[in-house]
N, C-alpha and C positions, 0 to 999 in steps of 0.2 A: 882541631883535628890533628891526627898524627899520622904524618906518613912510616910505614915499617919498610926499610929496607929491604931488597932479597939476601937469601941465606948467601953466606957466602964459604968457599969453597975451602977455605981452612977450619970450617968446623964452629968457630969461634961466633958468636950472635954480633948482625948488625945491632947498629946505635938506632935507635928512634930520634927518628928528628920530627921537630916541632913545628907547624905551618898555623898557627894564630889566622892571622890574616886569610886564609883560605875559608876560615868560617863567613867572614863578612862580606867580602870581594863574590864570592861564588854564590850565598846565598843572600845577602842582601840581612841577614839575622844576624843580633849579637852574639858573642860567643857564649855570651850565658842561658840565650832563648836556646841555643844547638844544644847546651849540654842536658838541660830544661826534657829534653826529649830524647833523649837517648836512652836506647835500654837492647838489654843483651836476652836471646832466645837461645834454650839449650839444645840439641838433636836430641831426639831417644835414646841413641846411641851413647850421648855424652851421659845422661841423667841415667842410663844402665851402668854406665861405666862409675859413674859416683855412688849411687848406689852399693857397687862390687866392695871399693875399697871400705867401706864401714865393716865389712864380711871379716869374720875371724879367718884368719891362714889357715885353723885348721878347726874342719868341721868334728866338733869334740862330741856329740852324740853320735856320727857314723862309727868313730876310732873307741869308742865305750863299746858300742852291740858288738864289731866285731872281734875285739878283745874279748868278750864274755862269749862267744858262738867259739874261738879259739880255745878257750881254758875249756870248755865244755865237749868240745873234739867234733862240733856239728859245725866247723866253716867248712866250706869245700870250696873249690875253685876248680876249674877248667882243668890244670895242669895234677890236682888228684883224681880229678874222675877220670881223666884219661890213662894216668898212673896204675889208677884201678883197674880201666879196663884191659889194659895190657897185659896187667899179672893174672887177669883171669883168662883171657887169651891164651895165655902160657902154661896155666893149668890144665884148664881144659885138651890140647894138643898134647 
């Protein structure tokens, strides 16, 4: 079994230190029957998170459509509909 330090306040990572003897003393089991059973469970959150990084940086079929909706003059966004509506606002008046 390994005790982990706490974080310490320059940043820098504590040492792990090593307690052997705590397998046997505390459970009465070798140190090879503890390791024998040990097993690690992921959160959702962690296996979301693993999941993410396989993910390309950059989603290459969104950045293809709207490069073709660009070259084609049909993107719009918020900031030309409202562009638009202004200059028709100003016609109309």
């Amino acid at each position: 079994m390994n005790n982990i330090s706490s974080v310490s306040h320059s940043g820098a990572p504590a040492p792990i230190e090593s307690s052997r003897a705590a397998g046997t003393a505390e459970t009465g089991l070798s140190p090879a029957r503890i390791r024998a059973n040990d097993r690690v469970e992921l959160s959702r959150a962690a296996q979301l998170l693993s999941r993410l990084s396989e993910l390309p940086d950059v989603r290459e079929d969104l950045v293809a459509r709207v490069r073709a909706e660009i070259a084609a003059g049909g993107y719009e966004t918020d900031a030309k509909i409202e562009q638009a509506l202004d200059q028709l606002t100003e016609d109309l008046v």
